[in-house]
N, C-alpha and C positions, 0 to 999 in steps of 0.2 A: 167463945162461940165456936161451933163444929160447924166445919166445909166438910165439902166432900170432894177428895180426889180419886177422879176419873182418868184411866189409861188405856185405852181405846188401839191404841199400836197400830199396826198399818191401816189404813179405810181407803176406798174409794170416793177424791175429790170432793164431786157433787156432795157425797151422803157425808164429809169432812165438813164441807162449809153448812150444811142443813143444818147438823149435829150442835154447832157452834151456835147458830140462831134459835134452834130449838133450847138447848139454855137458859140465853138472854130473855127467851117468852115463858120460858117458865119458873124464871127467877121473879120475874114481875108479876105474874097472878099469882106468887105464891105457891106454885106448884113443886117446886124443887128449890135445893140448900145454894148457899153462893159456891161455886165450883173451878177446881182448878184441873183443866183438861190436859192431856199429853198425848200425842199423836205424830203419826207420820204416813206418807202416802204412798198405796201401793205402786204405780207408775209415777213415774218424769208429768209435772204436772203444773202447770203455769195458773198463777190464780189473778187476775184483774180486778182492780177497783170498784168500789159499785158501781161508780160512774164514769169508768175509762171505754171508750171510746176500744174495740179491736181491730189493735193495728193491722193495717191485710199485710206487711211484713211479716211481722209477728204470726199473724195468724200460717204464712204459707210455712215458714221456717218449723213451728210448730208441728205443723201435716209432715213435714221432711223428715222430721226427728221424731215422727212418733210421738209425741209431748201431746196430754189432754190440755184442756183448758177449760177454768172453772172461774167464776164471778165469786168476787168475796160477799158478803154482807156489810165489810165495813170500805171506807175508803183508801186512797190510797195508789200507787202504781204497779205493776206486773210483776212478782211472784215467782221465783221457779223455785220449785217443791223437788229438790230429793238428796238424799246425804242429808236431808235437816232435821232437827227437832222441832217440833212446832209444838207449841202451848197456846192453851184459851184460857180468861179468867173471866167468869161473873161475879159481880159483886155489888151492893148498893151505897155501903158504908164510904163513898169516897168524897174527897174534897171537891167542892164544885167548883164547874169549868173544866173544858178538857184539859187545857196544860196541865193544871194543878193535879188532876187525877193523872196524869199520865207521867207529871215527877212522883207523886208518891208509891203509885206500880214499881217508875225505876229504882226505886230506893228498896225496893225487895228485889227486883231482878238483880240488878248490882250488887247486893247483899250475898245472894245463891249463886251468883258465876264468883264471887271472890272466894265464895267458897271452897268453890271448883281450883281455887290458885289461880282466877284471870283478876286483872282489873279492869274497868270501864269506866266512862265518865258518859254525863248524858249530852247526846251529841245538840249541835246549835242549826236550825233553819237553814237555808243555803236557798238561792233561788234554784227552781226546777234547771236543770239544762235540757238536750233532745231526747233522749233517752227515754224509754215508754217503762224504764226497767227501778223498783222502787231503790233498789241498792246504789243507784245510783244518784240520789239526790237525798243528801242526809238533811233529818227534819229533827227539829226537839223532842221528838217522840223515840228514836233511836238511840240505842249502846254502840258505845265506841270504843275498842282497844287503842289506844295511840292512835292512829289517824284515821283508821281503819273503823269502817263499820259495821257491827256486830251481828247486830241485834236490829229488828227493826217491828213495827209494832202498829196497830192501828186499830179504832174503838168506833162503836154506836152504841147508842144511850135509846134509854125507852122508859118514859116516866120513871126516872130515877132509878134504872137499871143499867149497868153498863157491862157491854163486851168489850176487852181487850182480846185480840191475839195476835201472836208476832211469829217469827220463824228465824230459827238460830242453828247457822249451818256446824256439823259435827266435821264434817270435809266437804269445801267448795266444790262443785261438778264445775272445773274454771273452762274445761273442752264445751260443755254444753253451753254454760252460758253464753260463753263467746258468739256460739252458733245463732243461739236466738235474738240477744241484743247485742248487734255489731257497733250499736254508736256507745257501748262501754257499760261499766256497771262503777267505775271509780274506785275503791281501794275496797275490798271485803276479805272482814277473816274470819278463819274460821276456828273453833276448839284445836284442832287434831293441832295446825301450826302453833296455835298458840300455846300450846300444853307439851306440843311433842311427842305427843302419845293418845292413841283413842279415849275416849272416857264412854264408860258403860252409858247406855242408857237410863239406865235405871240410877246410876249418879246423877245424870244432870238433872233426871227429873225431882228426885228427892234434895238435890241442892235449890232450885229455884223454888220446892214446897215451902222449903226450911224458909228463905229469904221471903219470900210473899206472905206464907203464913206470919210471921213477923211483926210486916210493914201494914196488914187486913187486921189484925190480934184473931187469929183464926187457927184452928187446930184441926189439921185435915185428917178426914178417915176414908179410907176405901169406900166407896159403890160404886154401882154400876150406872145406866142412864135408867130414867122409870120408865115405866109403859108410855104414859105423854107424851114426855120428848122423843123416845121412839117411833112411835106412831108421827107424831109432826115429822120428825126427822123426815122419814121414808115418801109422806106427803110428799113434802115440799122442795124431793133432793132435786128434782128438775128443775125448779124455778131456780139455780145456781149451775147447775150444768150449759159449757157452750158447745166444747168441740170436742168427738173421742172418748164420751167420759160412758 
């Protein structure tokens, strides 16, 4: 079966997390193939849960540093977006139940960073601690290098379509974080330490094709986004926009 990979490269926030959901609505009426997206953000860019609450810390810290701030589609805790690859997947073919779909995702991701010469394991639940910051509460939905956690990842479903996407830092901004969530973020690694050396982007992306295309039986081809998802895109990049963006 043919996907379609999509690499989109810097975007702005808002019209990032639009682009994501327009996808997901156009994988379910049919309008577009199941797709494996690659992106990264033009500014310092914090993105929140669908349903998190903006912290006024968070939010002032944010204003100080310059950092926009964007609302995901999916759930989840706080986000900072830069130095990272981030990836979206649609797809319908998946095992039902989140868990179940979000071990057989990590079993292509895992697959494409070992390729890269990392290993990971999929990380375990842990209760929330204070922290408004998602790296900081590892959930069964995250990669894990040895203690440390990776990869992190979160999904919505729409009659039997699902968005994953997650963000996978290439080098920690560990000064910014700091800034933003001072009650921690807990152990995170990133490629560059783990590898010891940068890796292309255009590696990592074609490492996690290789692994996802895999774990989906899907064989990705280049396009681009169609007119649809475009057009929704552009709609509805506001309804994801909070602060700066």
């Amino acid at each position: 079966m043919i996907g379609r990979l999509l690499d989109t490269g810097p975007g702005d926030g808002a019209w990032n997390m639009a682009v994501d959901e327009a996808m997901l609505e156009g994988l379910r009426l049919g309008l577009a193939p199941p797709t494996l997206r690659a992106y990264a953000w033009q500014r310092p860019t914090v993105s929140l849960g669908r349903a998190q609450l903006l912290d006024p810390d968070l939010e002032a810290a944010c204003a100080s540093a310059g950092v926009a701030i964007v609302r995901r589609p999916t759930g989840g805790r706080a986000v900072l977006h830069t130095g990272d690859f981030t990836y979206a997947i649609t797809a319908t073919d998946l095992p039902a139940g989140v868990k179940a779909s979000y071990c057989h995702l990590a079993h292509g991701l895992t697959a494409g960073l070992a390729g890269l010469g990392v290993t990971t394991t999929l990380g375990e639940a842990s209760r929330p601690g204070r922290s408004v910051a998602c790296f900081a509460s590892p959930t069964a939905a995250d990669l894990k290098a040895g203690a440390a956690k990776l990869l992190g990842s979160a999904q919505m479903r729409r009659a039997g379509a699902v968005l994953q996407h997650g963000t996978l830092y290439l080098e920690r901004p560990t000064a910014l974080a700091r800034q933003l969530f001072p009650d921690g973020e807990g152990d995170v690694a990133d490629l560059l330490g783990l590898l010891g050396r940068m890796p292309s982007w255009r590696e990592v992306r074609d490492g996690l094709a290789q692994g996802l295309g895999e774990a989906l039986g899907l064989t990705w081809q280049p396009g681009p986004l169609t007119p649809w998802e475009a057009e929704r895109a552009a709609a509805s990049r506001m309804d994801f926009a909070l602060k700066s963006t």
